[in-house]
N, CA, C and O of each residue as an XYZ file, in Angstrom:
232
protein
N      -2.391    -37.630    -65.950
C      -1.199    -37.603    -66.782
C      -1.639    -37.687    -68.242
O      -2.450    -38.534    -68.617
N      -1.150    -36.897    -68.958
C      -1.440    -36.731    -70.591
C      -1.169    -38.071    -71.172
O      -0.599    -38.944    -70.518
N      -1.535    -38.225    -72.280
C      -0.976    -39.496    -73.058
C       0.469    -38.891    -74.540
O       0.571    -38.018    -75.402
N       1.055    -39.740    -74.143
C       2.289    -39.122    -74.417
C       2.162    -39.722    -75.933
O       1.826    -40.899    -75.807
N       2.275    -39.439    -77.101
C       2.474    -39.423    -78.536
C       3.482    -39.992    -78.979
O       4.484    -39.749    -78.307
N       3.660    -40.736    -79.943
C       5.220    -41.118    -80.073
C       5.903    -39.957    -81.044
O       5.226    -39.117    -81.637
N       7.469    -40.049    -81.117
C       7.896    -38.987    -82.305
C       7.973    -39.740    -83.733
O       8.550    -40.749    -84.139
N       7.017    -38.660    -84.370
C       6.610    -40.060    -85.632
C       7.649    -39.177    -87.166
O       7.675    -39.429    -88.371
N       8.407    -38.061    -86.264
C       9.269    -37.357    -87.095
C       9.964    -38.275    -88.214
O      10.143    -39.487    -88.099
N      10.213    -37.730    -88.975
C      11.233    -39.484    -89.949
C      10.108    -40.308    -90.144
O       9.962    -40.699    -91.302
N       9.403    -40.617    -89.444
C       8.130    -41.615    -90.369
C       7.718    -41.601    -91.482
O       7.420    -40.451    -91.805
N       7.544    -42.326    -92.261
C       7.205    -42.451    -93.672
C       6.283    -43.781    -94.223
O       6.773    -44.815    -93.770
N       5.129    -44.031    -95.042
C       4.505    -44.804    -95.616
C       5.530    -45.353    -96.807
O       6.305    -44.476    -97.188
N       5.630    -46.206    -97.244
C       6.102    -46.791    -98.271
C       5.036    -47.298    -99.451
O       4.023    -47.782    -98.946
N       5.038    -47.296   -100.556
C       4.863    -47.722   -101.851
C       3.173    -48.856   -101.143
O       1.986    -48.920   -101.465
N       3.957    -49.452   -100.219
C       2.770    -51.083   -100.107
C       2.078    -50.458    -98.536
O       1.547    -51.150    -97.667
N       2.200    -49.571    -98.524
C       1.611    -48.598    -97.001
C       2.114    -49.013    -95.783
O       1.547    -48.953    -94.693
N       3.394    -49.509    -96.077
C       4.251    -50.026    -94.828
C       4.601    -48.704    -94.091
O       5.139    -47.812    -94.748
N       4.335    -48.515    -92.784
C       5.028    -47.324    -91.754
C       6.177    -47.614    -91.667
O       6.529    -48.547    -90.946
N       7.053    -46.878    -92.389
C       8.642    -46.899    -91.907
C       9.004    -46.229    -90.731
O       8.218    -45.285    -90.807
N       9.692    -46.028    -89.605
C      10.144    -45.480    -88.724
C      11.374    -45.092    -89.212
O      11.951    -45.602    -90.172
N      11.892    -43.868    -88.297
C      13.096    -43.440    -88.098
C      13.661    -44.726    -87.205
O      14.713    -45.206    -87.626
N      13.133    -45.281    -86.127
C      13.761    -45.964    -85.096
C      14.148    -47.152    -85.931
O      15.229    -47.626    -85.582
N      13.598    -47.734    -86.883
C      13.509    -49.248    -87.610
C      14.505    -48.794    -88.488
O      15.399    -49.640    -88.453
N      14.964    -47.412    -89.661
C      16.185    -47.471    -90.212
C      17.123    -47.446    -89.290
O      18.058    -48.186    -89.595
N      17.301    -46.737    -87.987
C      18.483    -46.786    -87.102
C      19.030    -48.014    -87.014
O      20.177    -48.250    -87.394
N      18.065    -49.080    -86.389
C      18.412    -50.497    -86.690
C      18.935    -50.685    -87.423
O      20.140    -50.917    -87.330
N      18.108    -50.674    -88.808
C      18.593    -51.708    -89.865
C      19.948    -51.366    -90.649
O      20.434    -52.115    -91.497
N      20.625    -49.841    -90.161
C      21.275    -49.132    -90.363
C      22.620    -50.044    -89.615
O      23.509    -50.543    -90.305
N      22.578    -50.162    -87.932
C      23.742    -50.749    -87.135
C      23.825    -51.761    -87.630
O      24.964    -52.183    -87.831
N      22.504    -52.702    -88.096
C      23.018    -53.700    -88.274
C      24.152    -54.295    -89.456
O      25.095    -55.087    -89.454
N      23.357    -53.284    -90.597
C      24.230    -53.544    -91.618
C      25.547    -53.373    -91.188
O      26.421    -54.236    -91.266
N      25.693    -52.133    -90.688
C      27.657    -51.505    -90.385
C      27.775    -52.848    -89.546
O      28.980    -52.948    -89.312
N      27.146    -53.880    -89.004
C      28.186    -55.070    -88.289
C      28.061    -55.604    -89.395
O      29.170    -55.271    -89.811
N      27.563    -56.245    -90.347
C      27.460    -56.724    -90.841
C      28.966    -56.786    -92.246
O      29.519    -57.585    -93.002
N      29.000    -55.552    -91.896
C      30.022    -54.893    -93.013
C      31.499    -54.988    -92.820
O      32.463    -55.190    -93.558
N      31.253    -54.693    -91.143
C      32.389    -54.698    -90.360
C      33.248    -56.122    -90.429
O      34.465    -56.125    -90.243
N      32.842    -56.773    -90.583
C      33.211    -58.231    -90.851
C      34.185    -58.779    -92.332
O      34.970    -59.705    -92.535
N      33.853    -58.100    -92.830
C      34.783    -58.388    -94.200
C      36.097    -56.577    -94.319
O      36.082    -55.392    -93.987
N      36.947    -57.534    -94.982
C      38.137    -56.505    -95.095
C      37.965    -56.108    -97.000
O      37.637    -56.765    -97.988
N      38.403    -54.663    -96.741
C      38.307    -54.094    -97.974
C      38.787    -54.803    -99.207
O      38.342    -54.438   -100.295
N      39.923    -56.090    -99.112
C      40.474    -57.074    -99.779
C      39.114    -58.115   -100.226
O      38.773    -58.436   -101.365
N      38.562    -58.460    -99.060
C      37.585    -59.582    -98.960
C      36.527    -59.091    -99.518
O      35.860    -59.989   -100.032
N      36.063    -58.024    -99.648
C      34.913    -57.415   -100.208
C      34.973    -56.951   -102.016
O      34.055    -56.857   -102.831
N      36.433    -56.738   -102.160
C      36.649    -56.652   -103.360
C      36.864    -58.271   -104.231
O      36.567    -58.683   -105.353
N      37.361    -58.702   -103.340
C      37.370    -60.750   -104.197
C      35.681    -60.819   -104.545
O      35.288    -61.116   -105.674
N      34.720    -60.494   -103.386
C      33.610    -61.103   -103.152
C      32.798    -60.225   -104.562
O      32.008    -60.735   -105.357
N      33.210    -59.008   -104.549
C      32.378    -58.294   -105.802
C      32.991    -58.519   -106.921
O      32.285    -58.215   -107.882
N      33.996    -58.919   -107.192
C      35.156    -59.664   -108.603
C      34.001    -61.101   -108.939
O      33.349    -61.266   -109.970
N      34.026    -61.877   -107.879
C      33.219    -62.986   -108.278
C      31.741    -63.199   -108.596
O      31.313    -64.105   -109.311
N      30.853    -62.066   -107.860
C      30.077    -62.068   -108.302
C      29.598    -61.548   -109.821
O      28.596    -62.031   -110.347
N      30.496    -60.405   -110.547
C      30.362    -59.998   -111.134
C      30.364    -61.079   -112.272
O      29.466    -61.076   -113.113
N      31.628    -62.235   -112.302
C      32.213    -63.211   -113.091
C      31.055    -64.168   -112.805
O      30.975    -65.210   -113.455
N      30.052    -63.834   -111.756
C      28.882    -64.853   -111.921
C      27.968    -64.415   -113.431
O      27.663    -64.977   -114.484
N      27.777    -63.121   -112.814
C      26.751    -62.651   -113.603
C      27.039    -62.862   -115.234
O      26.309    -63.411   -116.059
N      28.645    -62.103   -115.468
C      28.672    -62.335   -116.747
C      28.790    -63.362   -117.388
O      28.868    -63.230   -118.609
N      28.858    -65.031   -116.682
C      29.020    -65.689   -117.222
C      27.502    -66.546   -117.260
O      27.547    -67.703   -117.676
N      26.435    -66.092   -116.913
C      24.807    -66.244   -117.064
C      24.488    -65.870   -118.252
O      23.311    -65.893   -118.611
């Protein structure tokens, strides 16, 4: 039986020679959308109002 290769399609080195995968953005991709999924378009707009009123007041 051959030795089977992985699909290294979408693979990419980064800046610090990190191997990025296609499979590792898919992840980090779902995770965010739960992550996102969790706040309402109301709640996300308070949350970026306040941070902003952080910053400008630094």
């Amino acid at each position: 039986m051959a030795d089977q290769q992985p699909d290294t399609r979408g693979d990419y080195v980064d800046e610090r020679g990190v191997t990025i995968t296609a499979a590792g953005r898919e992840r980090a991709r779902a995770k965010l959308n739960e992550l996102d999924a969790r706040w309402t378009p109301e709640q996300r707009e308070e949350r970026r109002l306040a941070i902003l009123a952080r910053i400008q007041a630094a």
